[in-house]
BAPAVEX-177476 format. One line per field, with one value per residue (C-alpha): residue number from 1; residue in three letters; x, y, z. Coordinates in pm, 1 decimal. Layout:
<nodes>
num = (NUM / ...)
residuo = (ALA / ...)
x = (X / ...)
y = (Y / ...)
z = (Z / ...)
</nodes>
This chain:
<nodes>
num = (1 / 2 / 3 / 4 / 5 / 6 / 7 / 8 / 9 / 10 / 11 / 12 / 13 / 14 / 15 / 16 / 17 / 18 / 19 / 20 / 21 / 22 / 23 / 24 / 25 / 26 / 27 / 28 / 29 / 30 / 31 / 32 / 33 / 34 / 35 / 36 / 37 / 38 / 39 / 40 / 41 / 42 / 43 / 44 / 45 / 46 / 47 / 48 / 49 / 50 / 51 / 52 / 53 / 54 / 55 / 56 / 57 / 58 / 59 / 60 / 61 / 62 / 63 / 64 / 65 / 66 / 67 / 68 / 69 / 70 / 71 / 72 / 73 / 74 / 75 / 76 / 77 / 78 / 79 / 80 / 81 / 82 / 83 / 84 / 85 / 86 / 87 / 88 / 89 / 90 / 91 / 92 / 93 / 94 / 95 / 96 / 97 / 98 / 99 / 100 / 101 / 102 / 103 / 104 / 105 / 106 / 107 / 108 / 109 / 110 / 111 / 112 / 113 / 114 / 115 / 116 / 117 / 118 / 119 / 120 / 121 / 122 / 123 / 124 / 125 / 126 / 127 / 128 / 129 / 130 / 131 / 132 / 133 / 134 / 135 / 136 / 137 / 138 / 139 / 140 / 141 / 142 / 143 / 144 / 145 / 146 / 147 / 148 / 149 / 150 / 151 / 152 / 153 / 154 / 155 / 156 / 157 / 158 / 159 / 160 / 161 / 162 / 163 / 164 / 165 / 166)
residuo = (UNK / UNK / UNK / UNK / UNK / UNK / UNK / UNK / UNK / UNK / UNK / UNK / UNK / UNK / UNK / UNK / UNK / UNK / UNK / UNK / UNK / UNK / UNK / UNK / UNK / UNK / UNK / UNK / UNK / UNK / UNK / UNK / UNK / UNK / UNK / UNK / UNK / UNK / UNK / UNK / UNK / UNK / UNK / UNK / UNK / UNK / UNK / UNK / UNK / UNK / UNK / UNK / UNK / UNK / UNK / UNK / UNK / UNK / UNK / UNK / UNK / UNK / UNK / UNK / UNK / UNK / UNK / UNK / UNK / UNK / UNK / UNK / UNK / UNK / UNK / UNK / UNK / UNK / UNK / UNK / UNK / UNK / UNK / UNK / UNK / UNK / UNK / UNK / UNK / UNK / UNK / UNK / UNK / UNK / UNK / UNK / UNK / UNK / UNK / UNK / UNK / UNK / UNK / UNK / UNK / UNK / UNK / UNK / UNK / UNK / UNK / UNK / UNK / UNK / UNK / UNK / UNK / UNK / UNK / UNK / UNK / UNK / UNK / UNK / UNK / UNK / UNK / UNK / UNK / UNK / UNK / UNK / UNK / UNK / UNK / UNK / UNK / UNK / UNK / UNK / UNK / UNK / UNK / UNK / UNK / UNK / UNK / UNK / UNK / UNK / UNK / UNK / UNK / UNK / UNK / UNK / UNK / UNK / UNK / UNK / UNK / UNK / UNK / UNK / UNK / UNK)
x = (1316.5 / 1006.1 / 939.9 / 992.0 / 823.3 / 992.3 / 900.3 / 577.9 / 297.9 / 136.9 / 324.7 / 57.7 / 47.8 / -105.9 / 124.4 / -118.9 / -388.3 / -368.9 / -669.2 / -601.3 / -912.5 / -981.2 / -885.7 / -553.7 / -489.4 / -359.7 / -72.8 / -1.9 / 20.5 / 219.2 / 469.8 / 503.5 / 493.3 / 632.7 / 868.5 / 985.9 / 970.9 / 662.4 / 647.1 / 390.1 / 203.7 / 157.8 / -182.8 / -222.1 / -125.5 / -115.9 / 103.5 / -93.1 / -11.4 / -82.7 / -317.9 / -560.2 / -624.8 / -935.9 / -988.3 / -1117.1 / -774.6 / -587.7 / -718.2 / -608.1 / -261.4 / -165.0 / 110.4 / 409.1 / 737.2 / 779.1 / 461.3 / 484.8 / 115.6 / -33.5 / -412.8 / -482.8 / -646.6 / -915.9 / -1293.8 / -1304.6 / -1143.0 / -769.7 / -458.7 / -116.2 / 71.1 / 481.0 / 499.0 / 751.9 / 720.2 / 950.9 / 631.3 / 506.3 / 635.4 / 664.8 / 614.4 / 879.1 / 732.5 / 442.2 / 293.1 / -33.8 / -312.0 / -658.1 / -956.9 / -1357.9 / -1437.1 / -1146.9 / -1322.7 / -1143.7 / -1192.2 / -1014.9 / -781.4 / -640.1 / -651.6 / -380.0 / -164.2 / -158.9 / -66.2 / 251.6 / 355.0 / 317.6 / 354.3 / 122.7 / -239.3 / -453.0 / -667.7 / -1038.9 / -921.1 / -1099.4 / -1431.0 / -1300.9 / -961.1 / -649.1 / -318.2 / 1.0 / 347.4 / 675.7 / 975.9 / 1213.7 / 1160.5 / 1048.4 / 717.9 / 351.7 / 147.1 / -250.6 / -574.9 / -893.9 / -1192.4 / -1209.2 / -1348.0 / -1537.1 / -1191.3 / -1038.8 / -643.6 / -410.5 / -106.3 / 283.3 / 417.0 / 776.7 / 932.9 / 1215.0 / 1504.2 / 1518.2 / 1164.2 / 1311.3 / 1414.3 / 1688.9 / 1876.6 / 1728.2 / 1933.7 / 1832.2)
y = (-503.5 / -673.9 / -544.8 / -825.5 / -863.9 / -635.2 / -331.0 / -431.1 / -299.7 / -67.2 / 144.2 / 237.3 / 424.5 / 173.4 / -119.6 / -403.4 / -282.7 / -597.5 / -534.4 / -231.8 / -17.1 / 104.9 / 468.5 / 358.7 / 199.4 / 489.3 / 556.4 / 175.1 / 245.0 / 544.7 / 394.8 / 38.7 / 162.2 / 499.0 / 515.1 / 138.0 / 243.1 / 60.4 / -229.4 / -516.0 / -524.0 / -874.4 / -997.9 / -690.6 / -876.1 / -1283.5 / -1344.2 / -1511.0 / -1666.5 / -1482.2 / -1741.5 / -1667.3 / -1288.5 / -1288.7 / -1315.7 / -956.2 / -816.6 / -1122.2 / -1059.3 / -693.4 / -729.3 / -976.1 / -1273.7 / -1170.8 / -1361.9 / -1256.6 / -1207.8 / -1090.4 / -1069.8 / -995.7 / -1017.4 / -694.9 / -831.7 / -559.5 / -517.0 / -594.5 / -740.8 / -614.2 / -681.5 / -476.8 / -654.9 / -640.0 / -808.6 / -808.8 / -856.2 / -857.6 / -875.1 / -529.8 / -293.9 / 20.8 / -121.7 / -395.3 / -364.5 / -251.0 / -199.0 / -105.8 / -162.4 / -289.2 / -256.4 / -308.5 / -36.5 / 212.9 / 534.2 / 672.8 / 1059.5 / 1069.3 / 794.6 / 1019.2 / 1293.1 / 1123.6 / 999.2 / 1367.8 / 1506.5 / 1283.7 / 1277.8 / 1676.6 / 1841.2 / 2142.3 / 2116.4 / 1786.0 / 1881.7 / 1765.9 / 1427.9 / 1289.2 / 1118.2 / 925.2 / 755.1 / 994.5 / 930.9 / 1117.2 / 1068.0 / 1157.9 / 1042.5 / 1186.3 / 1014.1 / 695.9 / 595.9 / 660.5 / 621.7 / 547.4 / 590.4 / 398.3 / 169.4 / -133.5 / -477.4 / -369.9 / -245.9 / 114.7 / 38.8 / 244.4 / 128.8 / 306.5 / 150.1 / 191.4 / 266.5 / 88.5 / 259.3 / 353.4 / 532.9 / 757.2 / 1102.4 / 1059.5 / 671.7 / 563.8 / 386.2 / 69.8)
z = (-270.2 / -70.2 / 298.9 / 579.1 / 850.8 / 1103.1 / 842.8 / 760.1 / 960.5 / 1171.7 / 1423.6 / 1658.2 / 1960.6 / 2150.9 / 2115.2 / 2252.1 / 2000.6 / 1785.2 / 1574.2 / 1284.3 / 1205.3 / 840.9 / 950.0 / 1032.2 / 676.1 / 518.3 / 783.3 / 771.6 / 368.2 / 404.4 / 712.4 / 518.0 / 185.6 / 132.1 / 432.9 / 519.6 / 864.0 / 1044.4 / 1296.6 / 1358.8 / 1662.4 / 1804.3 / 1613.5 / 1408.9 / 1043.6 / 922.1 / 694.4 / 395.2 / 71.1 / -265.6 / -371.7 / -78.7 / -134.7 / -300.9 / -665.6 / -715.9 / -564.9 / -754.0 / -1093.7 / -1057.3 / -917.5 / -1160.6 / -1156.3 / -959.5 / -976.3 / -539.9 / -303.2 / 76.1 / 164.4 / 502.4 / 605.5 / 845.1 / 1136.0 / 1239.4 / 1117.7 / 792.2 / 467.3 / 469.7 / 292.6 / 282.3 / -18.1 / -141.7 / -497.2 / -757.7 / -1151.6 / -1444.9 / -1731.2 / -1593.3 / -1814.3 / -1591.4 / -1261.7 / -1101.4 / -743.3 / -606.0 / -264.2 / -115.0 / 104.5 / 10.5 / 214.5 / 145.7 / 405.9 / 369.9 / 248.0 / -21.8 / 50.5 / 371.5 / 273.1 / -75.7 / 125.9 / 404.0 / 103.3 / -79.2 / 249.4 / 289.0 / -78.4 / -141.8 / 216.3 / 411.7 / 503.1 / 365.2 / 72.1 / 44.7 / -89.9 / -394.1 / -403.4 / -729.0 / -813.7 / -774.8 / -907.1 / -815.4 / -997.5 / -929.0 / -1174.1 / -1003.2 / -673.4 / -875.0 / -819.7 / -918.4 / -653.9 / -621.1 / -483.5 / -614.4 / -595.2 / -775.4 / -702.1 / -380.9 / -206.0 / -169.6 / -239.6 / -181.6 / -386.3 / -482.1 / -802.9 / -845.5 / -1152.3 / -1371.9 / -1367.9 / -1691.4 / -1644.2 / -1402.7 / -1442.0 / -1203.7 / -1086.0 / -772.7 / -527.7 / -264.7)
</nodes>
């Protein structure tokens, strides 16, 4: 299932805020993501073609047969991304955010907090994974091509412990 529009970005506090800063990536991650449940303030994303993210994200992401990508308009280099594959063996969709100034300690640290409950840890200074089967997904936290991305991979069915529903 890709995201549209409507459930795509930030849901800010300050609604006329059009530009997103990188320490409100991870609750853009976590609300468009994880939860399906933010909204786009007027300016805040650009929707973008695939081919124009650049070729350090591209390479990574690989060839996906559905792409909803959005440039974050804020401060730096910023993408939240929907794609779909069928060659990816365990991963059919994926989501995330990818940012060249997102620090990755604080950013792991939101993303732990929302997928395991209580108090935020310490985060990670390196790349942190976290995987539920149940709930269907394997979710991420890492550098790699000069961006911190923040990314949830969701699982074929047949990977999960229990069927998921849409």
């Amino acid at each position: 299932m890709m995201i549209s529009l409507a459930a795509v970005a930030l849901s800010n506090t300050a609604a006329a805020q059009a530009l997103v800063t990188p320490d409100q990536l991870p609750n853009l991650f976590i609300s468009a993501c994880l939860d399906g449940s933010a909204r786009a303030a007027d300016g805040s994303v650009t929707r973008i073609d695939y081919s124009a993210l650049p070729n350090e994200l591209r390479s990574r992401l690989g060839k996906p047969i559905a792409a909803q990508v959005w440039k974050i308009n804020g401060s730096d280099d910023a993408y939240l991304y929907s794609l779909s594959f069928t060659e990816r063996g365990y991963s059919p969709r994926i989501c995330g955010v990818a940012s060249q100034n997102l620090v990755l300690r604080p950013a792991s640290a939101a993303v732990e907090t929302r997928l395991r409950g209580g108090a935020p840890s310490a985060g990670s200074y390196k790349s942190v994974e976290w995987l539920d089967e149940t709930a269907g997904y394997r979710a991420l936290a890492t550098r790699a091509g000069g961006y911190t991305i923040l990314q949830v991979n969701w699982l074929r069915d047949n990977q999960a412990e229990v069927p998921r529903t849409q």
